[in-house]
C-alpha positions as CSV (number, residue, x, y, z in Angstrom):
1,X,18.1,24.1,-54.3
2,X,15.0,22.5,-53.5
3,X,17.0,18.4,-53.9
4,X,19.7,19.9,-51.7
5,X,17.4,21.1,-48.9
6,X,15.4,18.0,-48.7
7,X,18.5,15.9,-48.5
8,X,19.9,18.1,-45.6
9,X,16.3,17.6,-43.8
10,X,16.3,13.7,-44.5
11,X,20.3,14.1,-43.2
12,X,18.9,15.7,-40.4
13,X,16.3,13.4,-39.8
14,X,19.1,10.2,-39.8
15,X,21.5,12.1,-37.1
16,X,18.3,12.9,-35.0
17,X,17.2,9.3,-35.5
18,X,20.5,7.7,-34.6
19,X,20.6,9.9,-31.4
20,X,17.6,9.0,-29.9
21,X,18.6,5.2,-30.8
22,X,21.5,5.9,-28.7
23,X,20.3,7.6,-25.8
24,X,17.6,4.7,-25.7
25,X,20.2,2.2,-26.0
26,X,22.2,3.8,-23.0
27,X,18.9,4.1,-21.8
28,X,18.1,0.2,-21.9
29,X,21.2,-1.0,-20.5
30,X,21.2,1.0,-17.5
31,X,18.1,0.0,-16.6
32,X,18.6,-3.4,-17.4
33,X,21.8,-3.1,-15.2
34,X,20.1,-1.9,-12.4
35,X,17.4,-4.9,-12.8
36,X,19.5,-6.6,-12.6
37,X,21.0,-5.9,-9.3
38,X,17.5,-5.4,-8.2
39,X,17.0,-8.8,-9.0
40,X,20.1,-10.1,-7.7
41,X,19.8,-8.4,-4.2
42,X,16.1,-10.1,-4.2
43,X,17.4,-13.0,-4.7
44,X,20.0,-13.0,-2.1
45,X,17.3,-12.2,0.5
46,X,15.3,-15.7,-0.4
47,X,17.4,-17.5,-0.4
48,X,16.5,-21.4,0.9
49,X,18.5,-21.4,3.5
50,X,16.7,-17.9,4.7
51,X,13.6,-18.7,4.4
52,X,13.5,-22.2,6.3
53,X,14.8,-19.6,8.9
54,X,12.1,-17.3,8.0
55,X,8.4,-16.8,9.8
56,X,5.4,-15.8,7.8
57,X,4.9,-12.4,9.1
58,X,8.7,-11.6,8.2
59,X,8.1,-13.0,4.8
60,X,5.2,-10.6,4.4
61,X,7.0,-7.8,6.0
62,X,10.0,-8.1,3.5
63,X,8.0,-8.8,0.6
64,X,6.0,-5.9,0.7
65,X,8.5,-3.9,1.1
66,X,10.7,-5.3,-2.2
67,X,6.6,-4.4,-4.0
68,X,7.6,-0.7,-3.4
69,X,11.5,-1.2,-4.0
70,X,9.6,-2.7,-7.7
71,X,6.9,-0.1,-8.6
72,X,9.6,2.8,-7.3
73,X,12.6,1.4,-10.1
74,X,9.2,0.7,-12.6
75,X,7.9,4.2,-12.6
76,X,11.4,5.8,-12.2
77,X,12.2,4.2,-15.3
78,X,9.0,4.0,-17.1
79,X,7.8,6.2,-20.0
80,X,3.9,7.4,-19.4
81,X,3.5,8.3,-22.7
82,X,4.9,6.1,-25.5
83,X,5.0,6.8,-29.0
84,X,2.2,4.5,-30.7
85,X,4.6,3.5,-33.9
86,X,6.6,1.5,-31.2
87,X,3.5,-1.0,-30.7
88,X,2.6,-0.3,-34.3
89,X,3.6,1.6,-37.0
90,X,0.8,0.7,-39.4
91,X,-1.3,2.1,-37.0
92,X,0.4,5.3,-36.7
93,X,0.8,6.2,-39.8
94,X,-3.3,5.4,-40.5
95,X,-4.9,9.0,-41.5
96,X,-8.0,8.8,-43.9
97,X,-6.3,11.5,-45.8
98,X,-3.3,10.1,-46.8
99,X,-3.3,8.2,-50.2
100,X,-2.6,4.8,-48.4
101,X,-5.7,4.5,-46.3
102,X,-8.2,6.1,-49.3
103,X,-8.8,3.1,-50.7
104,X,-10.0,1.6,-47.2
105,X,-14.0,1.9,-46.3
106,X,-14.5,4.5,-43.7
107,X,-14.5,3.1,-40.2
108,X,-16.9,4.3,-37.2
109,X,-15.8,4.9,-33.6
110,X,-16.4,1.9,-31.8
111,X,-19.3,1.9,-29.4
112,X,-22.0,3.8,-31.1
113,X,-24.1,1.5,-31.6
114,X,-24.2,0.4,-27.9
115,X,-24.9,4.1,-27.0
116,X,-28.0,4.2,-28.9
117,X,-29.2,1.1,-27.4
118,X,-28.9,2.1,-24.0
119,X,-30.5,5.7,-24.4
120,X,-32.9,3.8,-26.7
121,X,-32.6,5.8,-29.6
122,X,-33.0,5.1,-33.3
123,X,-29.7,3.6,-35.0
124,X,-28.7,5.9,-37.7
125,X,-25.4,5.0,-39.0
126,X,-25.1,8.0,-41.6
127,X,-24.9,9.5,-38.4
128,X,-22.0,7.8,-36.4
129,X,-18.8,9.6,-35.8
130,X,-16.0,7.7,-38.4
131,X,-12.5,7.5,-37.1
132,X,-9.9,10.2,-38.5
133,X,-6.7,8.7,-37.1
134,X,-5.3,7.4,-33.9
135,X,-3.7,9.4,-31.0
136,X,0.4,9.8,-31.6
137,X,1.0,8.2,-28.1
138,X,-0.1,4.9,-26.0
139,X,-0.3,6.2,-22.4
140,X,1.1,3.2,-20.2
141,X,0.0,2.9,-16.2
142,X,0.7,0.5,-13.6
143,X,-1.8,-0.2,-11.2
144,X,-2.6,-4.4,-10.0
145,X,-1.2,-4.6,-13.6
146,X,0.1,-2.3,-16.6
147,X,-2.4,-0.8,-18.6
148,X,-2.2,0.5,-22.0
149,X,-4.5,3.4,-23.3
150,X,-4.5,4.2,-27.2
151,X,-6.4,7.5,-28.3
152,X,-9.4,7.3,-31.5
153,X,-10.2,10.7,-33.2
154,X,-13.3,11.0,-34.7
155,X,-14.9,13.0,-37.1
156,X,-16.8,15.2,-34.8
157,X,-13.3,16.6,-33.7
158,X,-13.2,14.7,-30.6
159,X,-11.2,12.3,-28.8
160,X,-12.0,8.8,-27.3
161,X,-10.0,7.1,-24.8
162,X,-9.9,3.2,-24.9
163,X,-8.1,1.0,-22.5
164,X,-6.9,-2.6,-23.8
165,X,-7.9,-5.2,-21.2
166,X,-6.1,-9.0,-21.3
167,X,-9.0,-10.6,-19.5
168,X,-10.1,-14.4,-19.6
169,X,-13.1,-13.8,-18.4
170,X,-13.9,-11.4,-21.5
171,X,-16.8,-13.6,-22.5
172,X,-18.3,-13.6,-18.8
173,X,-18.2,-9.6,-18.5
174,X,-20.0,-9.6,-22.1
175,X,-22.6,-11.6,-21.2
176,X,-22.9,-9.5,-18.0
177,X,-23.5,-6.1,-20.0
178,X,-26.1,-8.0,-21.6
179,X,-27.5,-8.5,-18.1
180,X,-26.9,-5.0,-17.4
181,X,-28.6,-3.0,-20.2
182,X,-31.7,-5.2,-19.6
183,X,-32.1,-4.7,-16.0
184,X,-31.4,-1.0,-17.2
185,X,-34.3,-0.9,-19.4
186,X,-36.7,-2.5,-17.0
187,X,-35.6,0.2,-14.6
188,X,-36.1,2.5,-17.2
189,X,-40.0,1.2,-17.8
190,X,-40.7,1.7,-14.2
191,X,-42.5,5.2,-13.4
192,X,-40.4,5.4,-9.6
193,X,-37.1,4.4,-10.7
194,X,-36.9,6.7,-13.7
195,X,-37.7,9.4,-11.3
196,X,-35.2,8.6,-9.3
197,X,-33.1,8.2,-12.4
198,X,-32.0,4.5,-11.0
199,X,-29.9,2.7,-13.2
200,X,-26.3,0.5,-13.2
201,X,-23.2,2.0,-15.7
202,X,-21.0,-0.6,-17.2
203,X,-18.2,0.8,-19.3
204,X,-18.8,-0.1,-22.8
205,X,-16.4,-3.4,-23.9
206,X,-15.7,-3.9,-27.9
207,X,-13.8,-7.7,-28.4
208,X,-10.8,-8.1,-30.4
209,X,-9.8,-11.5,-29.5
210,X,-10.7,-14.6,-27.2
211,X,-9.0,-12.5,-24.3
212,X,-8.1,-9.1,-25.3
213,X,-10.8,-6.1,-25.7
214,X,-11.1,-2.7,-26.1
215,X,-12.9,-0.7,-22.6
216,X,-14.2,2.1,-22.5
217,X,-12.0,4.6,-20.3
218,X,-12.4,7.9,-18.7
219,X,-9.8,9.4,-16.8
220,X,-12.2,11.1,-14.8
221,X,-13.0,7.8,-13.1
222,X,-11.3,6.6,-10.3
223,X,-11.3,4.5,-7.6
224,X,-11.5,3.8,-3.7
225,X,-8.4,2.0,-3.5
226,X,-6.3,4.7,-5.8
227,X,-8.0,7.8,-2.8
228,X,-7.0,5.6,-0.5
229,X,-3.3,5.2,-0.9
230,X,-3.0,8.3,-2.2
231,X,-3.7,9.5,1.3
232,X,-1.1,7.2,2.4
233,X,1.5,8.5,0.4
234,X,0.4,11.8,1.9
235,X,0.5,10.9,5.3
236,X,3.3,8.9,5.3
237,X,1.7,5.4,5.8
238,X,1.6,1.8,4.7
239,X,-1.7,1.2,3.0
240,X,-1.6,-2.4,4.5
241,X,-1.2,-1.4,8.7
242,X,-4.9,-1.8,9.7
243,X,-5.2,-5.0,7.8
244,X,-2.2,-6.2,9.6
245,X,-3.2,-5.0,12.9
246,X,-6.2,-6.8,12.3
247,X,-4.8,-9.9,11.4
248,X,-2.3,-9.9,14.3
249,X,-5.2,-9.7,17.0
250,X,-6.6,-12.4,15.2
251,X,-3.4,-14.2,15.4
252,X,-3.1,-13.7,19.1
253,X,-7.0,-14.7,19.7
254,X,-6.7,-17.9,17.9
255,X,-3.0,-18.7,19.9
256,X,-5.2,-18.3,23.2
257,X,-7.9,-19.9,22.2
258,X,-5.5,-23.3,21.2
259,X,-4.3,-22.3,24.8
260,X,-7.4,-22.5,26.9
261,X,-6.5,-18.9,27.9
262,X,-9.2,-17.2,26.1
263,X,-13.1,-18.2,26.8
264,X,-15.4,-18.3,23.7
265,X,-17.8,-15.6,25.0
266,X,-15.5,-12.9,25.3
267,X,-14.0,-14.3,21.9
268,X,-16.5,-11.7,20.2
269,X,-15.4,-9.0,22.3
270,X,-11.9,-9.4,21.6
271,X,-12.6,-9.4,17.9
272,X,-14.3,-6.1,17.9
273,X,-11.7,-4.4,20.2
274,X,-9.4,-5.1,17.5
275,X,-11.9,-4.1,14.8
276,X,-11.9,-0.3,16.7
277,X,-7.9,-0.7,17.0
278,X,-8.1,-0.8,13.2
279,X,-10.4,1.4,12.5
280,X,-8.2,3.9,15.0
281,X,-5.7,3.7,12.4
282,X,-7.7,5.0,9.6
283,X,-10.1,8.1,10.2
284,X,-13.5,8.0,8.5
285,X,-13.0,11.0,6.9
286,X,-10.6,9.9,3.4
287,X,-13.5,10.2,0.9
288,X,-15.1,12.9,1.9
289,X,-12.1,15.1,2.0
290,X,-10.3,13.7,-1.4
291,X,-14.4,14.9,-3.2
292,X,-14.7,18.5,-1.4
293,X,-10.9,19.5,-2.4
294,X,-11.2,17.8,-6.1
295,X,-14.6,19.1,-6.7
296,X,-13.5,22.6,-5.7
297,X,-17.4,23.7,-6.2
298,X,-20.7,25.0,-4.1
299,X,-23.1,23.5,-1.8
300,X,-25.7,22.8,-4.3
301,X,-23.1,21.0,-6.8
302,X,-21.7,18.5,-3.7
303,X,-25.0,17.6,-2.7
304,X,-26.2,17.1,-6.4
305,X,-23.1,14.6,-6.5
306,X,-23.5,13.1,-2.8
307,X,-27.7,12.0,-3.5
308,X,-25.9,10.6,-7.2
309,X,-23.6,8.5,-5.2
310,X,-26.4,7.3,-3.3
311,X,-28.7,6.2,-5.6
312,X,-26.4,4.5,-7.7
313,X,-24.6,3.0,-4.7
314,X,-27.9,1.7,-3.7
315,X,-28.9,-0.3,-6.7
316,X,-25.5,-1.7,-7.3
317,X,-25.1,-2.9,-3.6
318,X,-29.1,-4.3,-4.3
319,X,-28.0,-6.3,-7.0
320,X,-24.7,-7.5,-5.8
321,X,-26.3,-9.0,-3.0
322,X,-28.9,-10.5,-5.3
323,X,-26.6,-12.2,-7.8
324,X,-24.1,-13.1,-5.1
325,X,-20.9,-10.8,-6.5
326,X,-17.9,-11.7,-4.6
327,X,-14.6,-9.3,-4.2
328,X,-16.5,-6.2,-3.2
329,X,-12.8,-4.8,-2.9
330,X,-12.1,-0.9,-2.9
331,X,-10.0,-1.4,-5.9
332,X,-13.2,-3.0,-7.5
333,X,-15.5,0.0,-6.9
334,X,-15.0,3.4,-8.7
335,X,-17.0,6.4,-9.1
336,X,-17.2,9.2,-11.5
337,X,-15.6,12.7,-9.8
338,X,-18.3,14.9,-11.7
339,X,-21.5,12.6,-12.0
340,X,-20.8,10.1,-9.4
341,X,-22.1,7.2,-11.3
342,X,-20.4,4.1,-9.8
343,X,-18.7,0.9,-11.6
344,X,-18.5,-2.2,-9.9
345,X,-15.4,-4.7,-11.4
346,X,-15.8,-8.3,-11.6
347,X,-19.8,-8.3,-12.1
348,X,-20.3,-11.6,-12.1
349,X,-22.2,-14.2,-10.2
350,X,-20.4,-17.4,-8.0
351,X,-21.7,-20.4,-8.2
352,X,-21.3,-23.4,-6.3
353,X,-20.9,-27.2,-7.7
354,X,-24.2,-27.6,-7.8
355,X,-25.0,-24.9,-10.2
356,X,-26.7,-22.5,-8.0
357,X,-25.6,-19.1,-6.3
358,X,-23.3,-19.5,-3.5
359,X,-25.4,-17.8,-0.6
360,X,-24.0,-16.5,2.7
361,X,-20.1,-16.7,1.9
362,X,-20.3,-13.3,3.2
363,X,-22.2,-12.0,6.4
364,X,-21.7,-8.0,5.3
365,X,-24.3,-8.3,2.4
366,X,-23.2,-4.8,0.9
367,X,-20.5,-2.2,1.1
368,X,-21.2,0.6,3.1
369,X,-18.2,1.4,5.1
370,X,-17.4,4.3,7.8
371,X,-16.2,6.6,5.0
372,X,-19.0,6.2,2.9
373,X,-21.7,6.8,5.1
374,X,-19.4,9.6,6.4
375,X,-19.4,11.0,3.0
376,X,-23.1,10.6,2.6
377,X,-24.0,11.4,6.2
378,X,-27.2,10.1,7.7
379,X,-29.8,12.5,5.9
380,X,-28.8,10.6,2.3
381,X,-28.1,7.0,4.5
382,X,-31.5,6.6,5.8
383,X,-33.4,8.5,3.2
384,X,-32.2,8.7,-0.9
385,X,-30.6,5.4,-0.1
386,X,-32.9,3.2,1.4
387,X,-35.2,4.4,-0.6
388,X,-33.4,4.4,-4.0
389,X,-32.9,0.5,-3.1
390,X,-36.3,-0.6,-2.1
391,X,-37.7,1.0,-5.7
392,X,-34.9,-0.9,-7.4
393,X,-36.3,-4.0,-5.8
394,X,-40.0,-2.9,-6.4
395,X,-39.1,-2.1,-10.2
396,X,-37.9,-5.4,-10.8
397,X,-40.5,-7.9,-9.1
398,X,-43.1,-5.9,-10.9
399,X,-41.5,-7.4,-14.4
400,X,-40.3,-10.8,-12.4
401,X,-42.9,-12.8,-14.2
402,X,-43.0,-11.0,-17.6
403,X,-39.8,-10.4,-18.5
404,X,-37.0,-10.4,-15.7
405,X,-37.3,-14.4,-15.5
406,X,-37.0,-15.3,-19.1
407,X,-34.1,-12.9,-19.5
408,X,-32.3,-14.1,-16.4
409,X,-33.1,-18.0,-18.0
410,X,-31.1,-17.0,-21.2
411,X,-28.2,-14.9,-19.6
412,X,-27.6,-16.7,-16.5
413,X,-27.6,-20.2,-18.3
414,X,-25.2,-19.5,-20.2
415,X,-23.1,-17.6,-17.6
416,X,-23.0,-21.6,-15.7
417,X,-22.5,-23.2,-18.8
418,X,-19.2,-20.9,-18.9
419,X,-18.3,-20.6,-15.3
420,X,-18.5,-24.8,-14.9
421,X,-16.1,-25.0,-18.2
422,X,-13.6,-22.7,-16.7
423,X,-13.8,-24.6,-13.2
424,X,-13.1,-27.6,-14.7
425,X,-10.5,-26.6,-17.1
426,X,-8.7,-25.3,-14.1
427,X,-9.4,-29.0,-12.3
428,X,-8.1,-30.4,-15.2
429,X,-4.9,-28.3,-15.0
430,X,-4.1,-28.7,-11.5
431,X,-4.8,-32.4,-11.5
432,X,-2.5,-32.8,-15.2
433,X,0.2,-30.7,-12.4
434,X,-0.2,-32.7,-9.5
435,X,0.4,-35.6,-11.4
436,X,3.5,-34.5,-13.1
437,X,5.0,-33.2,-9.6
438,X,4.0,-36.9,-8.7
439,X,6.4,-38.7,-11.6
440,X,9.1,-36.4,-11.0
441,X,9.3,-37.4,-8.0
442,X,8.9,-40.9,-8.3
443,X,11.9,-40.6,-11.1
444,X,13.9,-38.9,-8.0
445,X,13.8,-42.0,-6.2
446,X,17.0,-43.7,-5.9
């Protein structure tokens, strides 16, 4: 009895197993049918012929909309949660308990021992959390590219989310968390900034490869950008009209200016009447309402979270401006719904050919936009911010000469040595292009 009932479950399990192969077959071809078409209708609308025909600001206009005619047929057809033994079945089926994986050595939860170094405690690793088994299902996003999230559970009963990043610049944003925890610690020594509790958060980053690492996610992270065009979707906007409003008075300006119909002094005027024409278009109220109808909580906790905000807005934008960080994007900035600590994306300094920071390619020298300072209203503008930067600024030039130089000799050094290797790797590529354009051409020739 007992042989015939497990051969009607593993019966079962075939028939359940070719079904799902079918429906995701059916599944897969009519999405690659409608691709397909997708494509093909894209591809009728660029043509040559069409676009010689074409101006710039058409091109734009039909390009951005084909970038929501993509994402809508990518989510529609996408799976947020995937099971994991699609991307790998060794993984999935990894359980300390099962007889396969006893003879292994048991593994700890990446990112333990970074944790102890930043809150400075002892490292004990009879103490770290070991890894039990990984979460049944990779959650996949798509954002300015597809993400991939994979679940660890430990042995503390507890679950750790960890995106995996492809990024070149892995080595670069290493080195940077480097830079980070020191200029943490110094903060840390300093009796006014660890009253203030001043500091910089960096999500922790484990390598696997040259280019692909493990980061650190919370989901209760997110960012200006994503608040932003989620109150487009509400309101029924473009995310991109202001910019292009912008842009077009811009357009127009330069036109009259070529035309000797516009005089340079009232150049500045027309600039900033197109600045309020854009800033018309979007009220200065977006953050403040997406926080007081997420938080769903009293006074005392929103102003607990608004001075956080501040202070840690204050020493990021302090040392951003110090170390020259370009892209101060709203995609780039993102802040914690409960805590409000703030991460800033692509920490790391330009340089010019030279070898030094790039100074002034940017006359705003920090983000602090309409609906920040709306959110943070002038009480927290003039008074936790200010102050939280200048005793960020006092903390570090009282350890310039000790320790802050010979750190920022090691770190930054290095950082060049980096940065000049990928620069000219990417000279090296373009020119090896040009020059290939330049023979195929040549062999064109009649």
């Amino acid at each position: 009895q007992q042989q015939q009932q497990q051969q009607q479950q593993q019966q079962q399990q075939q028939q359940q197993q070719q079904n799902n192969n079918t429906a995701s077959s059916s599944n897969d071809l009519s999405s690659n049918q409608q691709y397909s078409s997708v494509i093909k209708a894209f591809l009728d609308e660029f043509t040559d012929a069409k676009i010689e025909k074409m101006s710039l600001e058409i091109a734009m206009h039909k390009l951005r909309r084909w970038r929501n005619v993509l994402q809508n047929v990518l989510t529609r057809h996408m799976t947020p949660n995937t099971p994991l033994f699609k991307f790998s079945p060794k993984l999935a089926s990894f359980h300390t308990s099962s007889s396969n994986c006893r003879s292994f050595q048991p593994m700890e939860v990446p990112g333990q021992y970074l944790t102890s170094a930043l809150s400075n405690q002892m490292i004990s690793p009879q103490n770290h959390v070991h890894l039990i088994r990984f979460g049944a299902n990779v959650k996949i996003s798509i954002g300015e590219k597809v993400t991939k999230r994979i679940t660890l559970m430990g042995s503390n009963g507890k679950s750790k989310f960890w995106k995996i990043d492809n990024n070149e610049n892995r080595v670069r944003d290493e080195r940077m968390s480097h830079l980070t925890r020191v200029l943490n610690s110094l903060l840390l020594n300093h009796p006014q900034s660890r009253r203030r509790n001043v500091g910089i958060k960096q999500p922790l980053s484990i390598p696997i490869t040259n280019t692909i690492c493990l980061t650190e996610d919370n989901m209760q992270f997110t960012s200006l950008q994503n608040i932003y065009d989620e109150y487009c979707h509400d309101v029924g906007m473009e995310p991109d009209i202001a910019v292009l409003a912008y842009h077009r008075q811009l357009t127009i300006i330069e036109k009259k200016k070529a035309k000797n119909e516009l005089e340079n002094n009232k150049v500045i005027e027309e600039k900033v009447r197109g600045y309020r024409e854009m800033c018309a278009k979007t009220p200065d109220s977006i953050l403040a309402n997406y926080i007081h109808s997420t938080l769903n909580a009293d006074a005392e906790a929103l102003w607990c979270l608004k001075r956080s905000i501040a202070t840690r807005i204050a020493t990021t934008s302090l040392l951003e401006h110090s170390f020259m960080i370009r892209q101060r994007s709203p995609q780039n900035v993102s802040f914690h719904r409960k805590t409000g600590a703030i991460i800033s994306g692509n920490f790391r300094p330009s340089y010019n050919s030279f070898g030094a920071l790039v100074v002034g390619f940017e006359e705003v020298p920090f983000r602090l936009t309409r609906n920040l300072t709306t959110l943070l209203s002038p009480l927290l503008v003039d008074g936790v911010f200010a102050c939280s930067m200048g005793v960020t600024a006092l903390a570090l030039d009282t350890h310039r000469d000790t320790k802050l130089l010979s750190y920022l000799s090691l770190i930054l050094r290095d950082d060049l040595v980096a940065a000049t290797m990928i620069s000219n790797s990417t000279n090296n590529m373009k020119r090896k292009s040009d020059l290939e354009q330049r023979d195929i051409e040549k062999a064109q020739e009649p």
